[in-house]
Structures are given as C-alpha cells and as structure tokens.
N, C-alpha and C positions, 0 to 999 in steps of 0.2 A: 599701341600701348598708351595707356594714360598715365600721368604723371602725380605722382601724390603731394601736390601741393597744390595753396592755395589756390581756387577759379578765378582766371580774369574776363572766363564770361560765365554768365550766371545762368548754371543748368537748373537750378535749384530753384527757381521763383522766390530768391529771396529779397529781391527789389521791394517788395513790400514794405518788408521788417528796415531795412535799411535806409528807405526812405521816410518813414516814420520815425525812427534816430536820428536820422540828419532835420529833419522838423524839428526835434527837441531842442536841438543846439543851436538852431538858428534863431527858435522862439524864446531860447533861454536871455538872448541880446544882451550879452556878454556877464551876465550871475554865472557862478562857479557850474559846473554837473559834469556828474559822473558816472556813465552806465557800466555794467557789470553786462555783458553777452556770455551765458552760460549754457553750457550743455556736455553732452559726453564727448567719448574722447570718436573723433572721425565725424563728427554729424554738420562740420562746416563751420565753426566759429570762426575761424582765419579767412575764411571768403567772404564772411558777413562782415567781419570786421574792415574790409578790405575795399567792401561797396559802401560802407559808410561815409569811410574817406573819398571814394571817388566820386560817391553823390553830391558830398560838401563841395568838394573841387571844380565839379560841372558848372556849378552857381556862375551867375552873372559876376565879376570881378572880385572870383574866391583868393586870387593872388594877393588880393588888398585887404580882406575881411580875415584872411585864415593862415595860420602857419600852422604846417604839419609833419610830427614826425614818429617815425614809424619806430616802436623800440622792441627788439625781439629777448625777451630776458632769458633765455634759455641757450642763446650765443655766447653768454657770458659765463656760463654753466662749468664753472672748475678754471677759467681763465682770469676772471674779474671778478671786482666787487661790484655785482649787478646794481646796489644802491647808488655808490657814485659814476657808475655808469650810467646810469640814467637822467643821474644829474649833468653829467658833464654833456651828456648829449642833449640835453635842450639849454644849456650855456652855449654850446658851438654852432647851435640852430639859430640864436638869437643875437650869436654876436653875426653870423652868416648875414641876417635881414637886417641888421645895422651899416654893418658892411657895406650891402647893394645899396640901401637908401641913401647912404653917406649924412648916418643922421644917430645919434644919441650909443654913439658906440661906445663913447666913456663910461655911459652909463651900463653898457652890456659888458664891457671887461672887468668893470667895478664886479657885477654881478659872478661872475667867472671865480674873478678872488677869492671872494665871500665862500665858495664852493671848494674852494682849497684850503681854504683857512678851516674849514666846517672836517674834511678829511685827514687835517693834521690834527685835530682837535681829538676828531672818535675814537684814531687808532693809536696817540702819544698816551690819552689819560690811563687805558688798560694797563700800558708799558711800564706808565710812569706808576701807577698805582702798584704793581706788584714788586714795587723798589723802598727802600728804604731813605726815601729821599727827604721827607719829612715837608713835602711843599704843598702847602695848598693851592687847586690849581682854579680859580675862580677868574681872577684877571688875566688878561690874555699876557702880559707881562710878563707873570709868573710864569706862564705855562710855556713859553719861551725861553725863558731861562732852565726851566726844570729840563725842558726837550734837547736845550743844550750841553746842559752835563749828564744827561741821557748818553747822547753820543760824542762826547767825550774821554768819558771813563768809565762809564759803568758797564759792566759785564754779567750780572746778576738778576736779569730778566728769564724768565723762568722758561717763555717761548722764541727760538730765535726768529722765526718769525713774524712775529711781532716788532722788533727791532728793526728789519729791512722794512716790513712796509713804513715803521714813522721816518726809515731814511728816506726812501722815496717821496713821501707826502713832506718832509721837511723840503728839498731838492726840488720839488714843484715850486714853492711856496717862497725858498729862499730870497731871492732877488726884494720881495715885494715885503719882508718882514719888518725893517726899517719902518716904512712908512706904516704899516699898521700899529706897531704897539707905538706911535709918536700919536698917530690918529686917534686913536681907544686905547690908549693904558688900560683903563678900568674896566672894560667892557667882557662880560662874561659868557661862556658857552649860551645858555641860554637866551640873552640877550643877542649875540648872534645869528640866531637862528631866526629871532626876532627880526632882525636887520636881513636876513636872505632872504624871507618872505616879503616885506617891504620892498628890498630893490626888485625881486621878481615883480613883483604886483605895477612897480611906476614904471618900471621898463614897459612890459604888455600897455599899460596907460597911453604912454609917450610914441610907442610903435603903433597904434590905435588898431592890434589885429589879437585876436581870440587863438590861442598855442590849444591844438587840437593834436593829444595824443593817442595812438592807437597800440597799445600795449598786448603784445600777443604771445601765445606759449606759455602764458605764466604756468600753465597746471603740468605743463611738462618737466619743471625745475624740482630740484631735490627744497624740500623745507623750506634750510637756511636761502638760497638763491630768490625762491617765493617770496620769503617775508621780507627781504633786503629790498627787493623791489616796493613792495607795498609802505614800506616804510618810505622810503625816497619819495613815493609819490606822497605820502602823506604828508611832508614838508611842503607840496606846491598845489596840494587840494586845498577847494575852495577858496582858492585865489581869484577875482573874478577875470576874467577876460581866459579862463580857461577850460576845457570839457576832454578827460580822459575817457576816453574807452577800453575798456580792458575783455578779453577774448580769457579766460578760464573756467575750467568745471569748478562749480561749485564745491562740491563734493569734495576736491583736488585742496584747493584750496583752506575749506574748513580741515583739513587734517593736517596741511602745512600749518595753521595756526594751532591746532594742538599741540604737534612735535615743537613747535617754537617754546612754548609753557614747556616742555621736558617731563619731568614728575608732579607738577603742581596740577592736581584734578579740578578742572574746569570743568561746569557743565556746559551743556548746548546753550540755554542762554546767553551766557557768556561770549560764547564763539558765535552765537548771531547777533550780539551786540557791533561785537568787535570788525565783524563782515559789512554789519549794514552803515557801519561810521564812514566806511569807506564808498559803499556803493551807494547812489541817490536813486537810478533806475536802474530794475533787474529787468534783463530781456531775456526769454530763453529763447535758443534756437528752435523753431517749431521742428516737430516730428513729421519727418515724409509719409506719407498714405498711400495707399495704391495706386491714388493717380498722380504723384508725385515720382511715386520709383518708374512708374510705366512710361512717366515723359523724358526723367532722369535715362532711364535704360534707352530709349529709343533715341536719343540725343545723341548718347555717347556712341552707339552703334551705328548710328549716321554721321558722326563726324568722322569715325573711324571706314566706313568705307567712301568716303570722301576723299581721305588720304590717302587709299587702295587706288584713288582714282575710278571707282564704280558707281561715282556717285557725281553730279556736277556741282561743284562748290557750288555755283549761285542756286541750285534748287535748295542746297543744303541751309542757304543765307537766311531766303528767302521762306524756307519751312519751319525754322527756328524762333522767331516773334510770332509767329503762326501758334505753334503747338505750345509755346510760353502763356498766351493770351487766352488758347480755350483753357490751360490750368488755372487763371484768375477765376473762370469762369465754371470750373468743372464742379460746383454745388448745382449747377442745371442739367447735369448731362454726362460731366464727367469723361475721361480722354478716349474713347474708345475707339476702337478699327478703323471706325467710318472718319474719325477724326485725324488721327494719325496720315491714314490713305491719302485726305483730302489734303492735307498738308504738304505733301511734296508733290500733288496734282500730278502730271504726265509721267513722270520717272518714280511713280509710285510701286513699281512694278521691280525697279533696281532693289526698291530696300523692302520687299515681301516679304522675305526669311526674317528680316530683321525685328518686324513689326509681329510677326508671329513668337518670335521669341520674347521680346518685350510685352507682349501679352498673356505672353504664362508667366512668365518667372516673378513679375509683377507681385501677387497676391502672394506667392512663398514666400519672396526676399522680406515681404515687410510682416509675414507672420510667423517666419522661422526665428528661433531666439538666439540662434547663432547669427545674426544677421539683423535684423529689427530695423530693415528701413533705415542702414545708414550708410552714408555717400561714400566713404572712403573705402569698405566692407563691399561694398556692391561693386567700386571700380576694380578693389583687390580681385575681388573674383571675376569681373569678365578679364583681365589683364593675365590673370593665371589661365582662363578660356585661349586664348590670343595663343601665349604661351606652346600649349598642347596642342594646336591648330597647326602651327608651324615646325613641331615635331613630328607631329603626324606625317605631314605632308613631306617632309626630309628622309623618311625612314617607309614612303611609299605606301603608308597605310589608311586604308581606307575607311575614315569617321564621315559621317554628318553630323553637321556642325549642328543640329536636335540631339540628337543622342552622346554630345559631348557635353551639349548642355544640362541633359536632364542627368547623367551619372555623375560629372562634379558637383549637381547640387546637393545628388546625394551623400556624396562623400565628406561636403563641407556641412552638413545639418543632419547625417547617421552619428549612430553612436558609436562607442567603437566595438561593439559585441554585434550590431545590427549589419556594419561593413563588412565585418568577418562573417558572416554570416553568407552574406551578397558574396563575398570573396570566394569562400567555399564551393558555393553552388557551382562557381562559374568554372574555375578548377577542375571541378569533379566531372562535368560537361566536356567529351571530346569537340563538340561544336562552339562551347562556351555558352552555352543558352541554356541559363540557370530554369528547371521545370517549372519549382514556384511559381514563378513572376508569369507566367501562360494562365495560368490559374486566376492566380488574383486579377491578372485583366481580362479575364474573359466574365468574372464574377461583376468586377466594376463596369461593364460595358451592360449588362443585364440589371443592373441599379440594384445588383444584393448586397447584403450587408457583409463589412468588410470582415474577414478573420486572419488574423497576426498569424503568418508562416513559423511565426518562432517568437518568443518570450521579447527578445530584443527588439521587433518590428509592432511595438503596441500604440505607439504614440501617435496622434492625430497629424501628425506630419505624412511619415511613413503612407497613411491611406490617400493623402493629397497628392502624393509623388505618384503613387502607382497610377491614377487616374489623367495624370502630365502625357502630354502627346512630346514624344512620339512612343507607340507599344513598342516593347523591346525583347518581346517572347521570343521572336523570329530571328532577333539579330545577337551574331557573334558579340557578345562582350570582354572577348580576351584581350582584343588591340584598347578597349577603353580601360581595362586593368591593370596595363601594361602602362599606359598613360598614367595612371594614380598609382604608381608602385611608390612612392614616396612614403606613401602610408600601406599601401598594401603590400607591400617588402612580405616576402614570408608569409602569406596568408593563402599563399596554394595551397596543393594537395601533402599530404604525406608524403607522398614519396623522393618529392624534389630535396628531402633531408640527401645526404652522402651519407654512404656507409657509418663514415666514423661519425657523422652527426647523429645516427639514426641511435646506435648502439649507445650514445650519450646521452639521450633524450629517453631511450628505455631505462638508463641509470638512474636516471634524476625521479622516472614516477616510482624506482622501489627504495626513495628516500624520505624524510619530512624534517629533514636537517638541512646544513650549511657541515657539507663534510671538506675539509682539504684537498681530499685525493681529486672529486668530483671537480670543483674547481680548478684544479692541473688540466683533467684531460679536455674540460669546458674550456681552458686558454690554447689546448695545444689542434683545436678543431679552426678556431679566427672567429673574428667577430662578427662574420656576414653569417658564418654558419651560427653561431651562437644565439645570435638576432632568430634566426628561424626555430631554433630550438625553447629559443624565451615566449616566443607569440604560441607558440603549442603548448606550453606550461602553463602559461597563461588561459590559453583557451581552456585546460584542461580545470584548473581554480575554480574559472565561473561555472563550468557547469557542474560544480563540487560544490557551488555556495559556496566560495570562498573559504571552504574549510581552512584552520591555521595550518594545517600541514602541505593541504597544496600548496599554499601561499609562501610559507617560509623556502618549501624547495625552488621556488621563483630567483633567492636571493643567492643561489650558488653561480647564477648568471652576471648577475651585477656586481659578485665580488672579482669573478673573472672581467670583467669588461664593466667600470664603470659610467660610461659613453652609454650603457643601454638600462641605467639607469630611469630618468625620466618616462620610458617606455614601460618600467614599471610600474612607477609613480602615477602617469595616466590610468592604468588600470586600477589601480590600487584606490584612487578615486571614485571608482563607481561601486565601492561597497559601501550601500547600506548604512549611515551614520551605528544604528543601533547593533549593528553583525564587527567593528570594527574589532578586529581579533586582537589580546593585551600579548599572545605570544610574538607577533611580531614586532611590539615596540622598542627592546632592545636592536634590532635590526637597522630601523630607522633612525635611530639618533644622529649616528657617526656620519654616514654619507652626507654629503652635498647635495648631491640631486633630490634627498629627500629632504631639507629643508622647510619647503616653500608646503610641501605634503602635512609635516608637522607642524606647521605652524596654525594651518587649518584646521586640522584635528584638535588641539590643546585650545586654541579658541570656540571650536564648536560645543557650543553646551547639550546637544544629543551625543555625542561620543563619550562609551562609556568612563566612568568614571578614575577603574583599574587604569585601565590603557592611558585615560589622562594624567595620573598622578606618575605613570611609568615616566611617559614623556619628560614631564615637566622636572622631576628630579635626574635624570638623566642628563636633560638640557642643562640642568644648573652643574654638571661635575665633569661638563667639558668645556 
C-alpha cells in the first residue's frame, strides 16, 4: 500500500522545479518573494512544496541563512482563526531562534505582543461596534476602555460569540495592557499594524536569517479559512528578509476570493488583480506524460515488491537515481523496456511482471480523463489493485495479477451503461467469457477496424483497452466481477432478482408514476434487493432514451430507500443536456442526494429552459 500523503522521495522528477525555486530565493538575497505552486487537486503540490524546503535546507549552513516553518491552514479548518494562527506561528518560530541564540528575544516577544494586541483589536471593534457604546475606537486607549465595559456590563451583543472570543484575546493580552496604553495612548489600529510590520522586518534584520514559509492545503479550506490565511500573510508579505510559498489550486483559490466579496459582482480582473498582489512567481506543477507515469508506476511497483521482500532493497536503491536520470533525459529516447530492464541489471527478471505492467497502463493512465496523469489517482488505483490481490488470494481465487489489471481499469475509465454492459455479458456466460470481447480481439489482432459492441463502447478508450494485453476471450471473468461488486452490485442476470423482488420489478415497468402502494412493497423486499431492482430500472430508462416515464418510475426506489439515491443521481447524469425531461423536476427538488444534480442542471445553460425555471422556483419555496 501506498500512503496518500506528501513524497519524501521524489518519484516524480520534481527536483527540477524545486530546485529552480530554491534558486529564486537564494538569488532573491534577502528582497521579499513569493511563489504561488499551483495545480489540481492530487498532481503533487505538497511534495513539491516539500522539496523546496528541503533543497533550501541542504545548503551549506541553511541553519544560519534560513528559518523555516511549515503551516498547514487546513488544520485549523473549523478549530481556529487560521489568520492568527499563522501569525502566532511564526511569533513562536522566531521567539524559538531568539531563544537558541540567546540574542534579541526582547525584541521577538515585543513582536508576539504586537500580535495579541492586533487579535484583541479585529475581534473587540465588531463587538464593540454593534453596542450602543457611543466610543470611538481610534486610540488604543479608548479601545481598552470600551473592551472594558464590554465585559463588564454589557449584554446586548448581538452574537455571543463574539463576546467569548474578545474574552479570550482580552485574557491573552491582559497582563501586558498596562504597559501598552502608557506606551501609545495615542496609537491607532492602523498605525499598529504599521508598528507589527516594522518590528517583524528589525527582528529578521537583527536575526540576520530570511523566515521561509511553506504554506500548504490552502485550496482544501472552506472560503472564510482560505482568505484568513491569505490575509495574515498579507500583513508579513514583502517584508524583506522573507519568501512564502504557497502550495494551492488556482482555480481553488480564485473562487475562495469570490465567496469572500458575497454578492458584490467582481469581474475576473478584479480577482486576478487581487491573486497576483499576492503571488510574485507562479509555478505550475508540470503535467506527468507517459514517461513520467511509466517511471512513476514502475517505481511504486518496485518499492512495493521490495517490501514483499522480492526484490533486494539495494537493487531497488540502486535502480532508482538510475530510472530518475534517464527521465531528465527521456526527450532522447524516452523510458522504455530496455531502460527499465537495465536498471535493475541482474534481478531484472524479479520485477518482469512489473515492468510489463507499467508499460501498458502507462499511455491509458495519462490519456484516460478519469485519470489524466495524476500521482495521487494512479497510486489510488494500484492501492485499490493491492487491495483485490489479497482478497483474491484469501478467498482462494485464482486472478492474474494482468487480468486484474486490465478489468479495474476498465471499471475505473467505463461508463456506467459500458460496465453494465461488460457486466451482462459475463452473467449471461455459464463460463463468464463474455462472446463479444473474442470478437473484438480477434478483429484488433488482424488490424480491422474497431466496431462498438453496443452504443455504450463508442469511445476511443474502449478500442485502447480491447488491444491491452492480456486477451481475455478465454478467461473466466466471474472471480474479476466478483472483485468489482462494489459497483457491479446488481448488474448480473435477471434471474438473481427473488421471487418477491422479481414480481416488484414487474410492477414498477406497468407504472410511469411514484405510487404509494409500490413503494410499501419496494421497502418490505430491503434494500439489497431494492438496489437490484433500481440498476434494472435503470437499465431499462437508458435503453428507452430516457423517456420521463421510465425515469420517473426509477423514483419509487429512492422514496423507499433514500441511501440509493445518488445511484440514481449517477445515472440521471448521463442524460443528454438537451433530452433533460421537465416531468421529473418536481422529483428532484426535495431530496438530498439530488442536490449537487440540480445544482448542475440550473447552472448548465443547455438544459432546457422549462426544466430550468421548474427548478429554480421550486429551490426558492423550500
């Protein structure tokens, strides 16, 4: 198994990129910057960001040149105020290396203050403002006095809320209040902030070392958490002696700064103003290619039999800067057989299978759109491989580990009318050796041109898979089916219904309603059997076009059992934007599981019109 988090060895040949960022910051000699590492969601930005900092660190006496600290904003995600959290962690970072040096520590708790005084400030004025206290709050003075008959007597704060956190940020802050307003009576929020940037800036001065942050998860945070953070750091950007990096999707981010604006229409300018204030270099995470996943996959499947013990660590050591070094190099040549092979020299012969597999799956993983060449997507799926390998092998069933490979890949890049389909055949087969599939590779072995067994098998994938070794005319595929029952639940034959499922499933095709009664005897059959009766309903829709009355008798399922909802919602999906039927939008509204369904619909401007305005006035009267 592999582990879905960040790489602390770099399968990915991203030493490149990382070393090129750590150039930046070195050449920056100590000016402000600040790179943005952007890409989608699983494509490596937390490993890249990861080898940046460890490239800095490498450096000839980085301990003197660089403090570094790691901030995860997505930890703080519903526990904290990600802003002051990220301040107070590079206040406890810097009072730490005052600390060790036993040098300008006055100056780093000075700083700390400053950082409390700043947190009583943000969360007292909203408090104080919704009170009738009649105080301007400009002086810190004042604003101490007001905080104090704050929490003295007033009770008239609209959120309570509100109230406990300025208790707490008072309670921080209490001890040190004295000396402040004797220090700066007069000194105002803003001017404060003023004063935090300064003491940040002479501290790093006086510490003579460049605060290298590497900010990660931002695009996994809700909005508010997103922009709390970007604001926090906005207070310490372009301060010199310091170089944030931040690890989020673009994409992620431009939409947390929309939701931030609420109802005020920004255009995109706007929002790539406000992005590039922040980011000084954008990096994207480059896109894997086929001889990136082919070194990716062969890696992971030789560290993996490594730890099988079938492999000897040190060939494994040793094979690895090997196959890393022809991928600098693979614009010559590219990673192929002969290069893999040579790579693990004498015990090239342990990881045969392995290298054979990583030489197919290669050119799908990175052209299938379920999948597109991304690290985390590639390890999910050999890890779900792993998985079914060692069921198999528990329940005495006889796979090769080829023909497990080529049916889950089918299963994770078919559609869902294409699986059923595959599903069917194999079902209807006492042997499980669905006919079609003889056919079509006996057709692709003779270089004819491909023809789709069914409607559903049209797409240039589909003809890629068939031509995947190993043929699978010959071989039982019941034990591989049985393996993917997770999806393939229900997608046998007819006859595996139960009596009283079968009789329920005849009721429901001489209906185009949502009757009462039907749904009684659809709850008094269970939901396993129900589930089987839905996928048959369903099958029956598609090959109706979708008519609205197949489709509606689909929903006397989901009102018995809303748990099989979303398995309707899946389907319900692959109709057709222009075919989407208006009788079933009162259907949709009310559920849950179809939420996320209509919300795509009502935003897609090919759905029709009807069907739109149904939604949308429905949505608004609940």
């Amino acid at each position: 198994m592999w582990h879905d988090i960040e790489a602390k060895v770099d399968l990915l040949n991203f030493k490149l990129v990382a070393e090129a960022a750590a150039q930046l910051i070195r050449d920056s000699d100590g000016q402000p910057l600040t790179i943005g590492i952007s890409g989608g969601w699983g494509v490596g930005k937390s490993s890249l960001v990861k080898m940046v900092g460890a490239t800095l660190q490498a450096d000839k006496n980085a301990d003197k040149k660089y403090v570094f600290l790691e901030f995860n904003a997505w930890l703080y995600q519903g526990f904290d105020d990600a802003r002051q959290a990220l301040l107070q962690a590079v206040s406890d970072k810097l009072i730490a290396i005052a600390t060790e040096r036993q040098s300008f520590l006055d100056k780093a708790l000075a700083f700390r203050k400053r950082i409390r005084w700043l947190k009583l400030g943000r969360v007292a004025v909203p408090a104080i403002a919704g009170m009738a206290l009649g105080t301007p709050f400009g002086p810190i003075g004042n604003l101490v006095g007001a905080v104090g008959g704050l929490l003295k007597g007033a009770t008239d704060v609209a959120n309570e809320d509100k109230l406990r956190e300025v208790k707490e940020a008072y309670s921080e802050l209490q001890p040190e209040l004295v000396g402040l307003i004797s220090d700066k009576p007069n000194e105002s929020l803003p001017k404060e902030i003023e004063g935090l940037r300064a003491a940040f800036e002479e501290l790093l001065t006086d510490l003579n070392v460049t605060l290298v942050v590497l900010v990660d998860d931002l695009d996994r945070c809700l909005p508010n958490t997103a922009i709390s953070t970007l604001e926090a750091m906005r207070l310490l950007l372009h301060v010199p002696q310091t170089a944030f990096i931040i690890a989020a999707d673009e994409q992620m981010i431009r939409g947390a700064v929309r939701a931030h604006f609420g109802e005020v229409d920004i255009n995109d300018d706007l929002v790539t103003s406000y992005f590039d204030k922040l980011i000084q270099v954008p990096l994207r995470v480059p896109r894997l290619g086929v001889n990136e996943v082919k070194a990716y996959v062969m890696l992971l499947l030789a560290d993996l039999a490594t730890r099988r013990g079938m492999l000897p660590s040190q060939t494994f050591a040793e094979a690895q800067p090997k196959i890393l070094d022809a991928l600098t190099k693979s614009w010559s040549g590219g990673i192929t057989r002969e290069v893999l092979t040579a790579a693990f020299g004498a015990d090239a012969s342990k990881v045969a299978s392995e290298i054979d597999v990583a030489e197919q799956l290669a050119p799908i993983l990175v052209t299938a759109e379920q999948i597109s060449g991304n690290p985390r997507l590639i390890k999910r799926f050999l890890n779900n491989l792993m998985i079914r390998q060692s069921i198999a092998k528990a329940q005495g069933m006889a796979v090769g580990l080829e023909e497990l490979v080529k049916l889950q890949l089918f299963e994770r890049c078919a559609s869902p009318a294409a699986f059923d389909f595959l599903a069917q055949a194999i079902s209807s087969s006492d042997e499980g050796k669905p006919e079609f599939l003889g056919e079509l590779e006996k057709c692709a072995a003779k270089g004819e041109a491909y023809v789709p067994p069914n409607a559903s098998w049209g797409a240039v994938f589909y003809e890629q898979w068939v031509k995947l070794s190993p043929q699978l005319a010959d071989v039982s595929l019941k034990p591989f089916l049985y393996l993917s029952r997770d999806r393939a639940l229900a997608l046998a034959s007819y006859d595996e219904l139960s009596p009283e499922a079968r009789k329920v499933f005849e009721a429901s095709l001489k209906t185009t309603q949502v009757l009462g009664g039907l749904v009684a005897q659809i709850k008094a059959i269970g939901e396993i059997e129900a589930e089987r009766v839905l996928v048959r309903l369903i099958r029956k829709a598609r090959t109706e076009q979708w008519s609205p009355g197949a489709l509606t008798r689909c929903f006397n399922v989901t009102e018995a059992f809303s748990n099989l909802g979303p398995q309707l919602a899946t389907a319900l999906a692959e109709i057709p934007a222009e075919q989407r039927p208006s009788a079933i939008g009162p259907l949709l509204v009310t559920p849950i599981w179809a939420e996320a369904l209509v919300a795509n619909w009502t935003g897609d401007k090919h759905t029709p019109l009807p069907l739109k305005n149904l939604l949308n006035k429905k949505k608004g009267t609940h």
